[in-house]
C-alpha positions as CSV (number, residue, x, y, z in Angstrom):
1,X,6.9,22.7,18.0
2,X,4.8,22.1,15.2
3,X,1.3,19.8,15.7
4,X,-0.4,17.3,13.1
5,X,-3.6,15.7,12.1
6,X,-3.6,12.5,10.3
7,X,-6.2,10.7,9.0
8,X,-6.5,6.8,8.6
9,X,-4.9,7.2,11.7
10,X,-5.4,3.4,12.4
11,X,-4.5,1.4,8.8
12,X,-1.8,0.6,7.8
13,X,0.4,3.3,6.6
14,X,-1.2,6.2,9.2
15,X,-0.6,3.9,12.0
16,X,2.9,4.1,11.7
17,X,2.8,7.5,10.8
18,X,1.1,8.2,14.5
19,X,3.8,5.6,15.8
20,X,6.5,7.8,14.3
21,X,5.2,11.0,15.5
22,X,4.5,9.6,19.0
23,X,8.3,8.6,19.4
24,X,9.3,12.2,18.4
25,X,7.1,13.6,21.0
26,X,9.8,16.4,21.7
27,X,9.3,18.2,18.1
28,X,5.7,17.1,17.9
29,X,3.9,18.7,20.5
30,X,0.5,17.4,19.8
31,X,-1.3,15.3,17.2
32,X,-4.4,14.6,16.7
33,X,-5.3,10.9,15.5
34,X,-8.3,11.0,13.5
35,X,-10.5,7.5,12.6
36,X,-14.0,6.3,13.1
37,X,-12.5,4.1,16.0
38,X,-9.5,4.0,18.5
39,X,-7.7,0.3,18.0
40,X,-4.7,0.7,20.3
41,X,-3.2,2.5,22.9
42,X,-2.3,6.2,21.7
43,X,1.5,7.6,22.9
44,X,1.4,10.9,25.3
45,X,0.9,13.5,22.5
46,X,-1.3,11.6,20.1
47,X,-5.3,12.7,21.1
48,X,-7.7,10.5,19.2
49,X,-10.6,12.0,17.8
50,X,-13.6,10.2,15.5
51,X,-14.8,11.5,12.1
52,X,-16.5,9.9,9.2
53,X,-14.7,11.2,6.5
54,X,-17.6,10.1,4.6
55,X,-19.6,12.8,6.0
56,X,-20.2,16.0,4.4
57,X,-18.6,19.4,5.0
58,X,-20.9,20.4,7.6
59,X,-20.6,16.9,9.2
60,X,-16.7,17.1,9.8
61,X,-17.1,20.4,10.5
62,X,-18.8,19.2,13.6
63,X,-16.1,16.7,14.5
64,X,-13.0,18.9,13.9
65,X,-14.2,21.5,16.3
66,X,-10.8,22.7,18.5
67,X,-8.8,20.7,16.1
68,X,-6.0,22.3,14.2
69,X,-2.4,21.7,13.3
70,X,0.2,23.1,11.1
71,X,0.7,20.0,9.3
72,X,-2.1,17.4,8.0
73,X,-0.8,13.7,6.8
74,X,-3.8,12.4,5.0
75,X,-3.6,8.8,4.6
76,X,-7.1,7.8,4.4
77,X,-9.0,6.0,1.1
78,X,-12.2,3.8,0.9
79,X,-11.8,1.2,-1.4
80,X,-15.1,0.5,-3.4
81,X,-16.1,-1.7,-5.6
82,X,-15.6,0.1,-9.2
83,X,-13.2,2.6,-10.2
84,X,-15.6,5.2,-11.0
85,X,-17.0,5.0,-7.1
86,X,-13.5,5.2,-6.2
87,X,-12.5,8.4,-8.0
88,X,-15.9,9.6,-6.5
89,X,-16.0,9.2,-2.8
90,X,-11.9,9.2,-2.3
91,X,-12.0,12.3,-4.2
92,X,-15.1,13.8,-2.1
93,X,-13.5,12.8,0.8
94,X,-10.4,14.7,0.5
95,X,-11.9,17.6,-0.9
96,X,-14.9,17.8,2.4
97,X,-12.0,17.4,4.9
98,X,-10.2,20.3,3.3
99,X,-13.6,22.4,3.2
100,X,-14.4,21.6,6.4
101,X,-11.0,22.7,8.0
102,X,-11.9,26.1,6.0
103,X,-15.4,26.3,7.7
104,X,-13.9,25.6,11.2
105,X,-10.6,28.3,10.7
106,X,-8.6,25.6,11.4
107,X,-6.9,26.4,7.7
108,X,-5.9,29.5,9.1
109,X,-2.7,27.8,11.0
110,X,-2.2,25.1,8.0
111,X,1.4,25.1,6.1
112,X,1.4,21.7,4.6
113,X,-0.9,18.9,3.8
114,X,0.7,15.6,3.2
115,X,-1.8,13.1,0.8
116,X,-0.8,9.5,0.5
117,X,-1.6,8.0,-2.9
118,X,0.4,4.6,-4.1
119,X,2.7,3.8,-7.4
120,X,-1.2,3.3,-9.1
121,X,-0.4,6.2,-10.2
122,X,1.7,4.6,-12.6
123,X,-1.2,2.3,-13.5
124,X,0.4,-0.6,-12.6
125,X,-3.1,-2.0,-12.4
126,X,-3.6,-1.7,-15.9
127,X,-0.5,-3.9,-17.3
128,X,3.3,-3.6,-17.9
129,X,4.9,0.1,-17.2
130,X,7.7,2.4,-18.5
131,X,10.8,1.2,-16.2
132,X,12.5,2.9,-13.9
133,X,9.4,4.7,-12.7
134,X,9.8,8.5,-12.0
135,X,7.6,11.2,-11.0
136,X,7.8,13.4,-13.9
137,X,5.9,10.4,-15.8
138,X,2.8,12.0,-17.4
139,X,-0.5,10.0,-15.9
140,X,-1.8,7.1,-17.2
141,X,-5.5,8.8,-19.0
142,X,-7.6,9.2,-21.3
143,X,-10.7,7.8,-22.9
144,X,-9.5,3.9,-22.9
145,X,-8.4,4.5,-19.5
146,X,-10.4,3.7,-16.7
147,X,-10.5,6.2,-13.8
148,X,-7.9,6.8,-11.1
149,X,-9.0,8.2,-8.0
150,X,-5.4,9.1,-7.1
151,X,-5.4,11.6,-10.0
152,X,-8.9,13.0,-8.9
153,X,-7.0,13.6,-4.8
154,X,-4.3,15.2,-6.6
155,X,-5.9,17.6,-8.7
156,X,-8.8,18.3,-5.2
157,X,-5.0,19.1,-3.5
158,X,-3.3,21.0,-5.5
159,X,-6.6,22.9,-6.6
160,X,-7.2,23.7,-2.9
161,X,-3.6,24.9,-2.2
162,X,-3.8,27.3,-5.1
163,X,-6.5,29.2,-3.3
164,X,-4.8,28.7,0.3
165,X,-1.8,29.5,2.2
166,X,-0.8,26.1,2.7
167,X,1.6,23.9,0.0
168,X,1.5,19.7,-0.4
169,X,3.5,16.8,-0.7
170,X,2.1,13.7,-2.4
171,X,3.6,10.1,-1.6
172,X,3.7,7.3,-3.8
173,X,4.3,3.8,-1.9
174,X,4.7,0.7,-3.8
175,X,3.5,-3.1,-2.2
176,X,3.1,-1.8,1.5
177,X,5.1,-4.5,3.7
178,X,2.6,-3.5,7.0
179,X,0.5,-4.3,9.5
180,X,-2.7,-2.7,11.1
181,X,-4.6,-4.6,13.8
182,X,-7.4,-6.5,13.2
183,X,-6.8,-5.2,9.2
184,X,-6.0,-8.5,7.5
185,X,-6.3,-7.1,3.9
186,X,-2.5,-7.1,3.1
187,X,0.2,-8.7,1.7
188,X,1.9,-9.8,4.8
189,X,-1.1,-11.6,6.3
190,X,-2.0,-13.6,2.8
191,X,1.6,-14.5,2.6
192,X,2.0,-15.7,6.2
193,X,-1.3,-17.8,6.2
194,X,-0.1,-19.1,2.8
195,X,3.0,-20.6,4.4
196,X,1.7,-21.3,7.7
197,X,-1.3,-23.5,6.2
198,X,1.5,-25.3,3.6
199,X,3.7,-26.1,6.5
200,X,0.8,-27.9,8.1
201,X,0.0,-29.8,4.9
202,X,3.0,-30.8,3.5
203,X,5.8,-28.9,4.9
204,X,7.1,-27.6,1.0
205,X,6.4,-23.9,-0.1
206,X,5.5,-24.0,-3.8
207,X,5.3,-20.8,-5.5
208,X,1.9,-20.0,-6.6
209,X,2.5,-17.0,-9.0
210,X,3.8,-16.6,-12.5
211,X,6.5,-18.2,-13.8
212,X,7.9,-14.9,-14.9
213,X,7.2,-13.3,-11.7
214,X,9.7,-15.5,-9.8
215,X,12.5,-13.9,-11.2
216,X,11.2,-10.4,-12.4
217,X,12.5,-7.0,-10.2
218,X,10.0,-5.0,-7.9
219,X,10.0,-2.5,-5.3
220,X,8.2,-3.2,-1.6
221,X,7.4,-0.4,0.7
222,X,8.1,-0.8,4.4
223,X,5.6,1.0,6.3
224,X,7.9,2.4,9.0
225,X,10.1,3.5,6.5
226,X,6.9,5.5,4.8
227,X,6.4,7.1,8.0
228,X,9.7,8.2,8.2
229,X,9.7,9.9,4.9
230,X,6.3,11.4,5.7
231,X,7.8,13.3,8.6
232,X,11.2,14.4,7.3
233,X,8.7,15.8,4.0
234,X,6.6,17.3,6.7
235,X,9.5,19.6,7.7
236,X,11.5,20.1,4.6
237,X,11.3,23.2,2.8
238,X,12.5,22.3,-0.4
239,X,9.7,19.3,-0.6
240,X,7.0,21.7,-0.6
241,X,4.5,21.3,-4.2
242,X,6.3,17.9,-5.3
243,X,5.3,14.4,-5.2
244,X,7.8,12.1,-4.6
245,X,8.2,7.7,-4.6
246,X,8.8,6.5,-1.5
247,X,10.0,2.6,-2.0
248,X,12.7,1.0,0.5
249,X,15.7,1.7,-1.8
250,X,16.5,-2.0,-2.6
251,X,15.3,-3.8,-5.9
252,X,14.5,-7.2,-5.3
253,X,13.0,-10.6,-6.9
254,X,10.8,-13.4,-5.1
255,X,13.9,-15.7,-6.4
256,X,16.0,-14.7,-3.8
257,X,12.5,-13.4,-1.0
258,X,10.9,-16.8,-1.3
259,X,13.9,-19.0,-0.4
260,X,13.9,-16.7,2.7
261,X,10.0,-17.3,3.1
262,X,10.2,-20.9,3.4
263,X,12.8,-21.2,5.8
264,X,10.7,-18.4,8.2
265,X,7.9,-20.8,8.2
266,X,10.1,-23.8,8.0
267,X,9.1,-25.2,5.0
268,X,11.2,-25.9,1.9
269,X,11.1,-25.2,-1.5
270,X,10.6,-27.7,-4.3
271,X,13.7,-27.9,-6.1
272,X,11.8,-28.6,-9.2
273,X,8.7,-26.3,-9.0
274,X,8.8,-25.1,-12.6
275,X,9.2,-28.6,-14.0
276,X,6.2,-29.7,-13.6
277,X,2.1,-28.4,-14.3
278,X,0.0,-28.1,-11.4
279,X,-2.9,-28.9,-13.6
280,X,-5.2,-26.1,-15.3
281,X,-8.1,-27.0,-12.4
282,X,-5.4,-24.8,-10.0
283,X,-4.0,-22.8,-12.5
284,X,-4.9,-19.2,-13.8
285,X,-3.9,-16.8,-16.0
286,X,-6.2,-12.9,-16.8
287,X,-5.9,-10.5,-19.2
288,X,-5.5,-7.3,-17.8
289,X,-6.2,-3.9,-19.8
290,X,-5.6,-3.9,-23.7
291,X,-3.3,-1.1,-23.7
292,X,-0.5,-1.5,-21.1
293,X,1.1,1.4,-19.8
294,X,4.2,1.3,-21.8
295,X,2.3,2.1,-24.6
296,X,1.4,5.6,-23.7
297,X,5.6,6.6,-24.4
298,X,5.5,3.8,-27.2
299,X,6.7,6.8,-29.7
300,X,9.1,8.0,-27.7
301,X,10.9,5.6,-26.8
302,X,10.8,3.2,-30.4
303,X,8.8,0.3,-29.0
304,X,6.5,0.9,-32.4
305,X,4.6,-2.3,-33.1
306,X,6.6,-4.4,-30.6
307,X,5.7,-7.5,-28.5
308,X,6.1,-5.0,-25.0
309,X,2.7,-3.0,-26.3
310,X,0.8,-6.3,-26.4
311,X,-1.9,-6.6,-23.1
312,X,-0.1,-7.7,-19.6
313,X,-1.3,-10.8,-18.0
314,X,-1.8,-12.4,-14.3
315,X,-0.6,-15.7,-14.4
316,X,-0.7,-18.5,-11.8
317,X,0.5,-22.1,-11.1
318,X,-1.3,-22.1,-8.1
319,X,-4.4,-19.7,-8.4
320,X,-4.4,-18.7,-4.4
321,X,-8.3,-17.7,-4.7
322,X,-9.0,-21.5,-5.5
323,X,-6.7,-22.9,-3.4
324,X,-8.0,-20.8,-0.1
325,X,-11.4,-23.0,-1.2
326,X,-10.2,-26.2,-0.9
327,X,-11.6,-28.2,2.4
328,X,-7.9,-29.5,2.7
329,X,-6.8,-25.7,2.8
330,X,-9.7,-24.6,5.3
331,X,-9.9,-27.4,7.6
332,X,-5.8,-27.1,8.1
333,X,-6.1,-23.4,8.8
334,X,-9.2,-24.3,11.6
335,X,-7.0,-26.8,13.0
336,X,-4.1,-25.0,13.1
337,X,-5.9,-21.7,14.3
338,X,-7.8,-23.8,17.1
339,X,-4.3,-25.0,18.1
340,X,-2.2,-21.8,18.3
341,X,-5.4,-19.8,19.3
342,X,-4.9,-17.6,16.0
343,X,-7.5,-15.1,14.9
344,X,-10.2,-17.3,13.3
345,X,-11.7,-14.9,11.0
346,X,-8.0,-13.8,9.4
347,X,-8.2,-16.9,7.0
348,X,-11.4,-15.9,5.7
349,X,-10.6,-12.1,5.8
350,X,-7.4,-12.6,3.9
351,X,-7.0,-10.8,0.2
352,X,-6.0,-13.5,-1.7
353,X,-7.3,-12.1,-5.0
354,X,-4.9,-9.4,-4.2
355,X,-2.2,-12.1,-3.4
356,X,-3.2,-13.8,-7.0
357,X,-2.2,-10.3,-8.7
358,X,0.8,-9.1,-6.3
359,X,2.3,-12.5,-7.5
360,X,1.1,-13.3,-11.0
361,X,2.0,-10.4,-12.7
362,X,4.0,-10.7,-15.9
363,X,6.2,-7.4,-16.0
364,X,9.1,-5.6,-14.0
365,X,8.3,-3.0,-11.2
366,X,11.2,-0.5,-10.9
367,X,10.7,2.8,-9.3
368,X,13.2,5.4,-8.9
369,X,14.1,7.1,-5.1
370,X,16.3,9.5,-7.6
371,X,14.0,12.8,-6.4
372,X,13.8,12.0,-2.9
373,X,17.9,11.7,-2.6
374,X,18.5,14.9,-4.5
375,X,16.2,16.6,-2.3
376,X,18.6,15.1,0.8
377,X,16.0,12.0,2.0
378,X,18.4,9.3,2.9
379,X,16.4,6.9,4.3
380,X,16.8,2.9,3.3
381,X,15.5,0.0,4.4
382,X,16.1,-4.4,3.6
383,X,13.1,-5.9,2.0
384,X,13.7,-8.9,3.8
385,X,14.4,-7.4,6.8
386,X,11.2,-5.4,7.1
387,X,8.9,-8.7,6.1
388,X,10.9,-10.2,8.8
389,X,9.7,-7.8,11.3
390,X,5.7,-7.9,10.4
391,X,5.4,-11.2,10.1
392,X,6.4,-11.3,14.0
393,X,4.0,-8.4,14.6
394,X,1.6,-10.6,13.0
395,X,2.9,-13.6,15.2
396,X,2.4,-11.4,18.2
397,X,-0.9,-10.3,17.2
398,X,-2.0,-14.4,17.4
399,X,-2.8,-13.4,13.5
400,X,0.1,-15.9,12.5
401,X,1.5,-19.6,14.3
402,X,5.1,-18.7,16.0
């Protein structure tokens, strides 16, 4: 019976990832929970354990002491506030939890290390990519390129394994559908407070992002469903050394999603909610990097001095970040929240800059589950379905009204 260690045992994609091995308590005999505090309940073969994974070498040395497991599902990442301090303490991070398994022996039992990156490897940040998105892409670098932390994990991984007995697997999720208590900083909880608080103003459920965003394809990642690839990968032989995309397996469009919103929430849509302007006092719309993505394979694939080279925008009829400001918009949220008894500080906590780009964007997302199927991963999940399910965690959680 194999054992684990993950980190980030309590955000959003490791929770589920402890919730997954806890089920499967007969294969996984122990595992070891690793965060810098214990939120919930742990099943009967989950152990918690702190560390700072901010710590040196030394430092988690310390804390791993009598920890060790075949197979380590690193989900963890600080998120800081340029990209430069993100390739540097995300990268350190990985690479002193790696050093200091060495320094304990715990290395000695290792066979795989799982790291959990996201489709920013793709630089979706940066403008519009190459669609379908596949793994054998080359990254998104160079001099005009700002720095991605992911490629810095990736190379501390592979670099480590090379001088180890141990191989990897890299995951690339795409708009996490999740939840992690009292972690409001997803898309669920923006997207839930945005309806909630509309339903209590007006009862409609205008779409705040871009115009071309309504009707453009993109991928969602349900968290269970990451968790579920993360420990079929764990135990495949033929996944060993390759990264792989793990999105849900449909393609969908907030043309057919938000529909489905409104009615959760039961509001309605305006049936004319492109007609007319909100007015540019609400409305937004960003530049994003000069050089989209797509123009890295420009050569290759003919697009030459065309329009799909130009920079990628964020657009918004309803810019969420000046809309969350409104005394209208906070003073219905304090009602509502002193109402339902909801989590007061989720409002406030929310990412709605996040929310602005997840939803003003101005470019397809599609990313290809070709690899995983050839190499016999067969899991699938409904978009719809799995924001169906959080947004009732989140209703349970006294996050969102019921």
């Amino acid at each position: 019976m194999p054992t684990a260690i993950v980190t980030g045992a309590t955000g959003i994609l490791g929770r589920e990832i402890i919730a997954a091995l806890g089920k499967e308590s007969s294969k996984w005999k122990t595992v070891y929970a690793l965060s810098r505090s214990q939120k919930q309940q742990c099943p009967s073969n989950v152990k918690h354990s702190h560390i700072d994974l901010t710590g040196d070498t030394k430092q988690m040395a310390e804390e791993l002491k009598g920890i060790e497991a075949e197979i380590v599902f690193f989900s963890a990442y600080l998120q800081k506030d340029s990209e430069e301090e993100n390739w540097e303490v995300n990268g350190a991070m990985l690479a002193n939890f790696l050093d200091a398994l060495d320094s304990t022996g715990a290395s000695k039992k290792l066979k795989r290390v799982i790291l959990v990156t996201g489709a920013k490897q793709y630089g979706l940040h940066l403008g519009r990519p190459k669609n379908p998105m596949v793994e054998s892409d080359p990254r998104i670098d160079g001099p005009d390129r700002p720095p991605n932390f992911y490629y810095n994990q990736q190379d501390v991984l592979k670099d480590r394994a090379s001088r180890a007995s141990w191989d990897w697997v890299v995951t690339y999720p795409n708009d996490v559908i999740g939840f992690a208590k009292n972690n409001f900083m997803n898309l669920c909880t923006s997207l839930g407070l945005y309806a909630a608080i509309n339903k209590q103003l007006s009862g409609t459920l205008p779409w705040p992002g871009s115009d071309y965003f309504y009707h453009a394809s993109t991928c969602f990642t349900y968290s269970k469903l990451h968790a579920d690839f993360c420990l079929w990968a764990a135990l495949e032989p033929r996944a060993g050394n390759q990264a792989f995309n793990v999105v849900n397996g449909d393609t969908e469009t907030y043309e057919n999603l938000w529909p489905k919103l409104a009615k959760r929430f039961g509001c309605t849509v305006p049936k004319d909610q492109f007609v007319h302007k909100t007015g540019t006092d609400m409305s937004s719309r960003s530049q994003l990097a000069e050089r989209p993505p797509i123009a890295d394979f420009a050569e290759e694939l003919g697009l030459e001095g065309s329009d799909a080279l130009k920079p990628s925008y964020v657009a918004a009829r309803i810019d969420v970040t000046k809309w969350s400001q409104q005394q209208e918009v906070k003073k219905a949220w304090k009602e509502l929240a002193q109402k339902e008894g909801l989590e007061q500080d989720a409002f406030e906590k929310a990412t709605w800059g996040f929310l602005l780009f997840e939803l003003g964007r101005e470019f397809d997302i599609v990313i290809s589950m070709s690899k995983a199927r050839a190499f016999g991963y067969t899991g699938y999940q409904d978009t719809w379905a799995a924001f169906d399910e959080v947004f009732g965690e989140l209703e349970r959680e006294r996050v969102l009204p019921k």
